[in-house]
C-alpha positions in Angstrom: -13.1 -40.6 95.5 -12.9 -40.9 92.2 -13.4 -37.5 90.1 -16.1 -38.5 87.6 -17.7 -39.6 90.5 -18.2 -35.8 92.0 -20.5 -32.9 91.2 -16.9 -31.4 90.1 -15.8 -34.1 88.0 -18.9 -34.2 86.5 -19.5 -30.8 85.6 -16.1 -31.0 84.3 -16.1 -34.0 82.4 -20.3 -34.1 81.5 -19.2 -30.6 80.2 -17.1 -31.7 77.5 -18.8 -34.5 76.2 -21.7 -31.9 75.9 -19.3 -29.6 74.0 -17.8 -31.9 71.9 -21.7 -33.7 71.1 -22.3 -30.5 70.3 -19.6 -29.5 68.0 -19.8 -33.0 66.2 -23.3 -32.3 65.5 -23.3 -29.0 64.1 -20.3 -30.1 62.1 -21.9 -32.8 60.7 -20.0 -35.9 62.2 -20.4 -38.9 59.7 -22.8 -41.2 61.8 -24.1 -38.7 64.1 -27.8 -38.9 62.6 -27.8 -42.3 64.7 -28.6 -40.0 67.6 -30.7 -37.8 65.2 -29.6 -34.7 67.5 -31.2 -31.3 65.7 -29.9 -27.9 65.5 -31.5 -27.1 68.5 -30.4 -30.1 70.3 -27.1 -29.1 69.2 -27.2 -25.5 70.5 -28.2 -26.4 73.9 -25.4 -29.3 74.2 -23.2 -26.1 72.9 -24.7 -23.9 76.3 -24.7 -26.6 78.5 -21.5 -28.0 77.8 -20.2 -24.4 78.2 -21.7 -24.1 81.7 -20.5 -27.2 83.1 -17.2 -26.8 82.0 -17.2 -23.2 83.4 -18.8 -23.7 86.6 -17.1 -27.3 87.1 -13.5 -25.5 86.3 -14.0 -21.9 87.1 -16.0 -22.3 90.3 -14.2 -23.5 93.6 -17.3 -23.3 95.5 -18.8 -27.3 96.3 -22.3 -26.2 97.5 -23.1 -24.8 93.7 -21.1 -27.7 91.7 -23.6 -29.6 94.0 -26.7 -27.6 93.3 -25.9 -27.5 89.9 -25.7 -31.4 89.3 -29.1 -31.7 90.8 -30.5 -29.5 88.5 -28.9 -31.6 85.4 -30.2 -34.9 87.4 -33.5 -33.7 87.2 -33.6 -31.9 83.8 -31.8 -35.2 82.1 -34.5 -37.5 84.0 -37.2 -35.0 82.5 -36.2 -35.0 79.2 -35.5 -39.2 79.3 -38.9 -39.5 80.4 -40.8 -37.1 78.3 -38.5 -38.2 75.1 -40.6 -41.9 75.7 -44.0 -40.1 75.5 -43.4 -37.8 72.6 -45.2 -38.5 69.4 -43.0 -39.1 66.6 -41.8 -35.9 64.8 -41.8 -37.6 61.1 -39.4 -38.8 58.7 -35.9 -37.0 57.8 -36.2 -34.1 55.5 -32.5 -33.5 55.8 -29.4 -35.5 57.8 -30.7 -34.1 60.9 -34.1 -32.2 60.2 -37.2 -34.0 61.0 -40.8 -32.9 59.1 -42.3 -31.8 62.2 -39.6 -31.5 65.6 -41.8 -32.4 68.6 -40.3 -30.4 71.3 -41.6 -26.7 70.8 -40.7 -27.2 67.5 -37.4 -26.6 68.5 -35.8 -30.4 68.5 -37.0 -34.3 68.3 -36.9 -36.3 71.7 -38.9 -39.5 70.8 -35.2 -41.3 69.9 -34.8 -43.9 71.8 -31.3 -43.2 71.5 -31.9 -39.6 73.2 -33.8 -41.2 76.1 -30.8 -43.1 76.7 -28.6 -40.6 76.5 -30.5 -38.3 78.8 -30.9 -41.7 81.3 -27.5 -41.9 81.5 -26.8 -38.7 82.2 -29.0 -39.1 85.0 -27.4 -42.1 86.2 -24.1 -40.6 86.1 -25.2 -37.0 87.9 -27.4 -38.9 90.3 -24.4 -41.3 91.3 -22.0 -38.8 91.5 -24.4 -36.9 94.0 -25.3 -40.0 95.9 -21.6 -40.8 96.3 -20.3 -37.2 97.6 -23.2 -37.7 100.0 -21.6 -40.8 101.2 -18.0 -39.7 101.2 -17.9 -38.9 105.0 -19.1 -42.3 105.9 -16.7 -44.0 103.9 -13.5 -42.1 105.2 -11.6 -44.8 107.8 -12.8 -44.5 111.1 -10.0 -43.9 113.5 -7.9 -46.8 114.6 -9.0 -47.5 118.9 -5.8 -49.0 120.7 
């Protein structure tokens, strides 16, 4: 099975895309304010990308890279779905400081970039559970002579 395609692989992988998302945006990335990620934004892609990473390389034990994906699949499809209800949080005051940050004043979700983001991140966590799932039935099934 292909590793991206695991709760693993994708703790692994989804781990340092978070980190380096993360990294580029407290840094400053030229571009970045496309995804108009905050500070706080930032900081949690910092933690999260930490965790996955840890758990998805430090950890040998399946049942909690498991339980741990299903946790990200429903906090991404969470944060995708309330990022298309939020109101908007106001112009730029800065490269990547909105007038008035709309979740807990902490960050701005109502991008649609960020609901995208956060969709395919549930995409990706979902299929990667779906397919482990499925692994079993797709091993070869013993030849009969």
């Amino acid at each position: 099975m292909n590793a991206l395609l695991t709760s693993a692989g994708f703790l692994r992988f989804g781990g340092i895309v978070l980190l380096l998302v993360g990294v580029a945006g407290l840094v400053g990335i030229p571009g970045q304010s496309f995804w108009a990620f905050t500070d706080g934004e930032d900081i949690a892609h910092l933690a999260l990308g930490i965790v996955g990473v840890g758990a998805g390389f430090g950890l040998k034990n399946a049942g909690l890279h498991r339980l741990l994906t299903i946790v990200v699949f429903a906090t991404a499809i969470v944060f995708a779905l309330w990022g298309l209800i939020l109101p908007s949080g106001g112009a730029f005051t800065a490269p990547d400081k909105f007038a008035t940050p709309n979740f807990y004043g902490l960050a701005n979700l109502e991008s649609p970039m960020d609901s995208i983001l956060h969709l395919v991140v549930a995409v990706w966590s979902g299929l990667a559970l779906w397919m482990e799932r499925r692994a079993p039935a797709l091993a070869a099934a013993p030849q009969s002579r």
